[in-house]
C-alpha positions as CSV (number, residue, x, y, z in Angstrom):
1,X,0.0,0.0,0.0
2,X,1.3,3.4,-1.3
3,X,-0.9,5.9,-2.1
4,X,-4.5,6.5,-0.6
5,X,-6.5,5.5,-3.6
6,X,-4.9,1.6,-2.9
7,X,-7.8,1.7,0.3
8,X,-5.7,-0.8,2.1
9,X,-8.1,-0.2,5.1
10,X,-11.2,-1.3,3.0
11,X,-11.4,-4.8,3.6
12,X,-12.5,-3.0,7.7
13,X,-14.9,-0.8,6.4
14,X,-17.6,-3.3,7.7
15,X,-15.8,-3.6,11.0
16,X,-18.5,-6.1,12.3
17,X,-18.2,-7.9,9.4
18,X,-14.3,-8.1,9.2
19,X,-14.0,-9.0,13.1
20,X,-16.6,-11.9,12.5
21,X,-13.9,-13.1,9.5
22,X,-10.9,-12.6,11.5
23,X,-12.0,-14.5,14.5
24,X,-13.9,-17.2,12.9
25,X,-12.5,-20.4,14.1
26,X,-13.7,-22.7,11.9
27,X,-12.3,-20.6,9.1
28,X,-9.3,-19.3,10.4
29,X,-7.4,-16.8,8.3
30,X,-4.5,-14.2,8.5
31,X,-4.1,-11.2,7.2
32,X,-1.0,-9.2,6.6
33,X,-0.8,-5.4,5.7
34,X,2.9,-4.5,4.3
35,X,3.9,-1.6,2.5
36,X,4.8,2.0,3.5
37,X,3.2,5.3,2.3
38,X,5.4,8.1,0.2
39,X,6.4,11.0,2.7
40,X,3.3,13.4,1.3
41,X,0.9,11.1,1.0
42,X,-1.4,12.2,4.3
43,X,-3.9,10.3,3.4
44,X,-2.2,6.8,3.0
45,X,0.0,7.5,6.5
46,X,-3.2,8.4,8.4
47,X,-4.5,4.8,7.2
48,X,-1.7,3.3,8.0
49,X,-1.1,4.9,10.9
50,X,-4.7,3.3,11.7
51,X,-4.1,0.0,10.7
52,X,-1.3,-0.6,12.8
53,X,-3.5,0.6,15.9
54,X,-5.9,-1.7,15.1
55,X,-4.5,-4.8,14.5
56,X,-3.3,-4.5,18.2
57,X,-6.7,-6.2,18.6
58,X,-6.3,-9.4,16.7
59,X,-3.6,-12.2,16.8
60,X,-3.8,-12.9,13.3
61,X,-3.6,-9.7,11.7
62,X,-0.3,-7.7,11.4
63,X,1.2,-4.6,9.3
64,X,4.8,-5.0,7.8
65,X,7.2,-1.8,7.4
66,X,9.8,-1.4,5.0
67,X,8.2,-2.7,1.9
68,X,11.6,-3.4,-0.5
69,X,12.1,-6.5,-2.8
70,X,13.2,-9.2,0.0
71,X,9.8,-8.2,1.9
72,X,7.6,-8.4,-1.1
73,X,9.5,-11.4,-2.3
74,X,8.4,-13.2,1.4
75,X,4.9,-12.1,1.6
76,X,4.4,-13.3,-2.3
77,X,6.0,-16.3,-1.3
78,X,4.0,-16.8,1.8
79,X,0.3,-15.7,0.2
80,X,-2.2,-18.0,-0.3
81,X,-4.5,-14.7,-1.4
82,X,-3.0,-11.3,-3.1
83,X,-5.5,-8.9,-2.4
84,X,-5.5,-5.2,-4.3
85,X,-8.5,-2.9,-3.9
86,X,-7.7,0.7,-6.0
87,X,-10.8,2.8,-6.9
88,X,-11.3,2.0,-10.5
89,X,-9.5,3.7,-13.5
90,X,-6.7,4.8,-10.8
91,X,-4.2,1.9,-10.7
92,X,-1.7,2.5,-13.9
93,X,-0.6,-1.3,-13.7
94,X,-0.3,-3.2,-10.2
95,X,2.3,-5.5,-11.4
96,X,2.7,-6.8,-7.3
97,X,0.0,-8.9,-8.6
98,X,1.7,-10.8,-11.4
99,X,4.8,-11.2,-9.2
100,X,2.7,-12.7,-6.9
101,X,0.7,-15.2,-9.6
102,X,4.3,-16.4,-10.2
103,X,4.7,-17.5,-6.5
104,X,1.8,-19.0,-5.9
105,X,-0.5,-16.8,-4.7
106,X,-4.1,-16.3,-6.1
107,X,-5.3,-12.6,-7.1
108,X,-8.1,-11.0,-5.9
109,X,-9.0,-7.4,-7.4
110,X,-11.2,-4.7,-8.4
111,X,-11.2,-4.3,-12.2
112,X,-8.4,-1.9,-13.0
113,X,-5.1,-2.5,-14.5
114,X,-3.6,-5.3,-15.9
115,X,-5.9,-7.6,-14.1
116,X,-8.1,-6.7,-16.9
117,X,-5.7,-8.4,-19.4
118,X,-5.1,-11.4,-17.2
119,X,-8.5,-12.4,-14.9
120,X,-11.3,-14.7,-15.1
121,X,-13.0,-15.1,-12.5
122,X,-12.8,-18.5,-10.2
123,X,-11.0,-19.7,-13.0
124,X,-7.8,-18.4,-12.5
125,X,-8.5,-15.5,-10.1
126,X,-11.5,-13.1,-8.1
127,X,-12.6,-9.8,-8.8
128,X,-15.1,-7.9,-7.5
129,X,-17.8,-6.4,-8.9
130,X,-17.8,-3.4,-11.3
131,X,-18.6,-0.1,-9.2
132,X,-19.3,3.4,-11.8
133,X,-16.5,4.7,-11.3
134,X,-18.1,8.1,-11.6
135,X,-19.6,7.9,-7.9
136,X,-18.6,9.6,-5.8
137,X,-15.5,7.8,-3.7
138,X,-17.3,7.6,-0.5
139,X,-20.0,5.8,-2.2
140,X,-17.9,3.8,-4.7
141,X,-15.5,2.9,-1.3
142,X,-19.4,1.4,0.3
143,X,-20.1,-0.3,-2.1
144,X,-16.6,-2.2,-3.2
145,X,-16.3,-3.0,0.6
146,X,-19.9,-4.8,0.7
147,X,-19.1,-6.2,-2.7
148,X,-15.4,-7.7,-1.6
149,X,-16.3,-9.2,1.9
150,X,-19.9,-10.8,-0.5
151,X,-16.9,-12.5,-2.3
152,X,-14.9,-13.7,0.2
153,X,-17.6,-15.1,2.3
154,X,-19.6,-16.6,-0.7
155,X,-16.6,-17.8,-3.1
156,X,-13.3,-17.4,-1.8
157,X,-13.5,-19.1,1.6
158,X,-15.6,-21.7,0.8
159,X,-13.2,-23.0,-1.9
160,X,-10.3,-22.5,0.1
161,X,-11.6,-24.6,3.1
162,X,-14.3,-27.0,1.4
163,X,-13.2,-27.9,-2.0
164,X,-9.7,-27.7,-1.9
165,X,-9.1,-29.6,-5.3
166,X,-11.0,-26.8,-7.3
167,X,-8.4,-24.2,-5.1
168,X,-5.6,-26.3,-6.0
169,X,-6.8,-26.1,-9.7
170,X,-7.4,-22.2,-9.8
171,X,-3.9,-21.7,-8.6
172,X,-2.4,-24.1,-11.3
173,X,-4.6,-22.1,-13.9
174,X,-3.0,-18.5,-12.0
175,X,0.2,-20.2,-12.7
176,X,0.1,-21.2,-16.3
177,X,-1.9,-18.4,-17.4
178,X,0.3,-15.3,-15.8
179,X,4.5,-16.2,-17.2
180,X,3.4,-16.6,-21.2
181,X,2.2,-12.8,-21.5
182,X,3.5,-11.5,-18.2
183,X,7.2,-12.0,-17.7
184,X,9.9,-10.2,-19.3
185,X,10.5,-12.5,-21.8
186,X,7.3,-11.9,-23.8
187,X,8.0,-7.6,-23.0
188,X,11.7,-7.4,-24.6
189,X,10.6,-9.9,-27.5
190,X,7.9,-7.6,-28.2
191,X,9.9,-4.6,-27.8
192,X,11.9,-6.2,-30.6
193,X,9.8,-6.8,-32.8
194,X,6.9,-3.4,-32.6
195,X,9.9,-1.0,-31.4
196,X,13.6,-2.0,-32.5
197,X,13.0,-4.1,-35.5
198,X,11.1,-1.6,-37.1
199,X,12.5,1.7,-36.6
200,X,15.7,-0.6,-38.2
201,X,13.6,-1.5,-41.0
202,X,12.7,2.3,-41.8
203,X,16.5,2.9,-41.7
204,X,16.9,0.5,-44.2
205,X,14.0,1.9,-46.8
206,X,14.2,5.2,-46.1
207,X,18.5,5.2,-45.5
208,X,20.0,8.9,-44.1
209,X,22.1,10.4,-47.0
């Protein structure tokens, strides 16, 4: 979490709600916030700064500090769930989540960025809902919250703990479908050949005298 349009908080708005997830026994999950706001960013500090106070009240909730590479590379590693909630038509890419496809871990998103390029959902991935984006954000920010704890409760959890097979199989499909067109393989080859190979070619028919 960087800037204040990420909502890292949003997954709280419904606080009765997200205590009720985080202390269901039968369900048990965890869930780590890790990142750090940039030094203007108000907004994002003051949620963070909230977070942190918090998750004081639960065991199995936690913020990490000092987001760099070895700390993303961890938390990728350790995710069962990659969960990235920007306000719609504000995220430029949110390539944490392909990184994290690669390690395992299963996205789950609002519709924005190149999760439009790469989701379906419960086949290889979740998204929530489409929200107008022309709301206003208080009411766009109600709406995804109801919208992303509707999809954890009804989809998410239920084929984590009860079908773990059809889990198992979504995170295979994550896996094959994220390295062919996301790695940087398939972005210098195609640099190559749109970019390189054909500014060349000009040279050659049109040569500088």
């Amino acid at each position: 979490m960087g800037h204040e349009y990420k909502r890292p908080d949003l997954i709280t708005a419904e606080f009765d709600r997200f205590r009720k997830l985080v202390t269901d026994k039968h369900r048990p999950i965890q869930i780590i916030w890790a990142g750090k706001p940039y030094p203007m960013d108000y907004g994002a500090i003051s949620t963070f700064d909230s977070l942190v106070n918090m998750n004081k009240e639960f065991m199995n909730c936690a913020v990490l500090v000092g987001y760099e590479l070895w700390l993303s590379l961890m938390c990728k590693k350790g995710a069962d769930l990659w969960l990235n909630n920007p306000r719609v038509t504000r995220e430029a890419s949110g390539t944490s989540g392909m990184t994290a496809a690669m390690n395992g871990a299963v996205n789950y998103s609002t519709q924005d960025g190149w999760i439009l390029e790469f989701a379906k959902h419960k086949e290889n991935s979740f998204v929530m809902p489409v929200v107008d984006p022309t709301l206003p954000n208080h009411q766009q920010d109600q709406m995804d919250a109801e919208n992303m704890l509707n999809v954890l409760e009804e989809d998410i959890l239920p084929m984590y703990y009860d079908h773990p097979d059809l889990w198992n199989s979504l995170v295979s499909r994550s896996l094959q479908d994220v390295v062919p067109y996301f790695d940087s393989d398939r972005m210098a080859d195609e640099y190559y050949q749109k970019l390189y190979k054909i500014q060349n070619q000009e040279k050659v028919l049109h040569p500088v005298t």
